[in-house]
N, C-alpha and C positions, 0 to 999 in steps of 0.2 A: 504494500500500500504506500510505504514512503516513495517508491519509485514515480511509482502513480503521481502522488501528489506532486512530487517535485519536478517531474516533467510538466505536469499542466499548470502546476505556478512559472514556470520560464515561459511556456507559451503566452500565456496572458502576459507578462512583464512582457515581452516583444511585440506582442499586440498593443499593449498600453505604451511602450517607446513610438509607435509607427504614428498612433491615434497624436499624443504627444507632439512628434514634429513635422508631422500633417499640418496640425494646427497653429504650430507657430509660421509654417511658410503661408498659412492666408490670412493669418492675426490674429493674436490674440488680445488685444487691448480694449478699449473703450475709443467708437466712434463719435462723428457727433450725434448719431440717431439713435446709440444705445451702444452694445456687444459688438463687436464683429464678429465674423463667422466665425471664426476659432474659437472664440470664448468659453463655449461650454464644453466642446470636444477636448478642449485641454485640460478643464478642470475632472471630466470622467475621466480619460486617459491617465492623471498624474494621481485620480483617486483607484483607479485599477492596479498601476504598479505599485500602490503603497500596502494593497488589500493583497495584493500577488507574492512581495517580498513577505508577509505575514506570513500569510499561510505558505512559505517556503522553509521560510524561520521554524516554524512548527513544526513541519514536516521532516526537517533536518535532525530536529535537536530531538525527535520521537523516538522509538527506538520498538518496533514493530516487525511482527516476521508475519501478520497475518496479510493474507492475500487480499490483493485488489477486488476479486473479484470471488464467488464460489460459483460452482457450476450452479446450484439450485438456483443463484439470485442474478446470470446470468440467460436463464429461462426467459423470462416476464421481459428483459432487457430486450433481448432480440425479436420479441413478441409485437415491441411498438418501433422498435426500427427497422426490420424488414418492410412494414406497410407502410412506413413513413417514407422509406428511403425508394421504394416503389411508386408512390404518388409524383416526389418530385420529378423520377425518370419520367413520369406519364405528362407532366402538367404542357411540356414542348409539345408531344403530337397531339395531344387533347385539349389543351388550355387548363388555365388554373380549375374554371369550376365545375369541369365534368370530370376530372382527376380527384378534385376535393370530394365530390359526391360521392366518387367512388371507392374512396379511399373511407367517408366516413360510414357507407357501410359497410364494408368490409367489415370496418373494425368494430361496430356495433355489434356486426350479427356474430360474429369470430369470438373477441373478445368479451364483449358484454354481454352476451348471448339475451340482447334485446328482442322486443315482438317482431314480424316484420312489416305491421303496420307501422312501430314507434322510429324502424330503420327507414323504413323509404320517409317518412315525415322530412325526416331529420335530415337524409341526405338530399333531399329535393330542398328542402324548405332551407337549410344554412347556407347551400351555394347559390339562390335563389339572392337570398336577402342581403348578404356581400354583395351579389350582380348589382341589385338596384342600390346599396349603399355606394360605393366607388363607382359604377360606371355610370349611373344615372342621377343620383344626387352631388356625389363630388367629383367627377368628370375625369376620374384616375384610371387611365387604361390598364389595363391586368390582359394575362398572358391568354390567350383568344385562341380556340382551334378551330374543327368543323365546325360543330355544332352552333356555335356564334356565327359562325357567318353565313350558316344555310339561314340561321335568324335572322341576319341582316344586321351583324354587329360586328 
């Protein structure tokens, strides 16, 4: 587990350096209208590596021989990333919301072993209500396949 942890506190510390001097090359200071861009990207970034050196610190000075991981509590893991990790392959030829639909039942009916009237609600009805929140009320394009555009979207 300490390997674990110590590998994933350097990542974040490198992520939080990158976020860090992103934002100092578009500014961080005070304009005259307010922040510039930078401003809050740098104050996350410099609160990431300090939260990152933490939990390094800890990780370090622990002295642990238990496993990252055990087979049983790697079950349930794999359980929500294979269908997650399948949706995003899907979301390019399908678009986002007949991959989401698809994905949320899936894992309704798999997982939760929901009705499959409360499955199709769910999976019609969430990718539904995203459609008219982003593309019709906030005018935010999302990733569009067939099915959109045999709609005329």
């Amino acid at each position: 587990m300490r390997a674990a942890d110590l590998a994933t506190a350097s990542i974040l510390i490198l992520l939080g350096g990158v976020v860090v001097l992103d934002s100092l090359r578009i500014g961080i200071g005070w304009g005259t209208d307010g922040p510039r861009a930078g401003f809050f990207p740098f104050w996350l970034g410099v609160i990431l590596i300090f939260a990152s050196v933490t939990i390094g610190m800890q990780a370090w000075h622990r002295a642990t021989d238990k496993p990252f991981v055990t087979r049983a509590r790697l079950g349930p893991v794999l359980k929500v990333l294979w269908p997650a990790t399948l949706m995003v392959v899907l979301i390019t030829p399908l678009g986002l919301y007949v991959a989401s639909a698809l994905y949320l039942g899936f894992y309704m009916r798999w997982v939760g072993r929901h009705s499959w009237l409360a499955v199709i609600l769910c999976a019609i009805g969430v990718p539904l209500v995203t459609f008219v929140v982003f593309e019709l009320w906030f005018l935010v394009p999302m990733p569009k396949g067939p099915l959109e555009t045999w709609l005329g979207y």
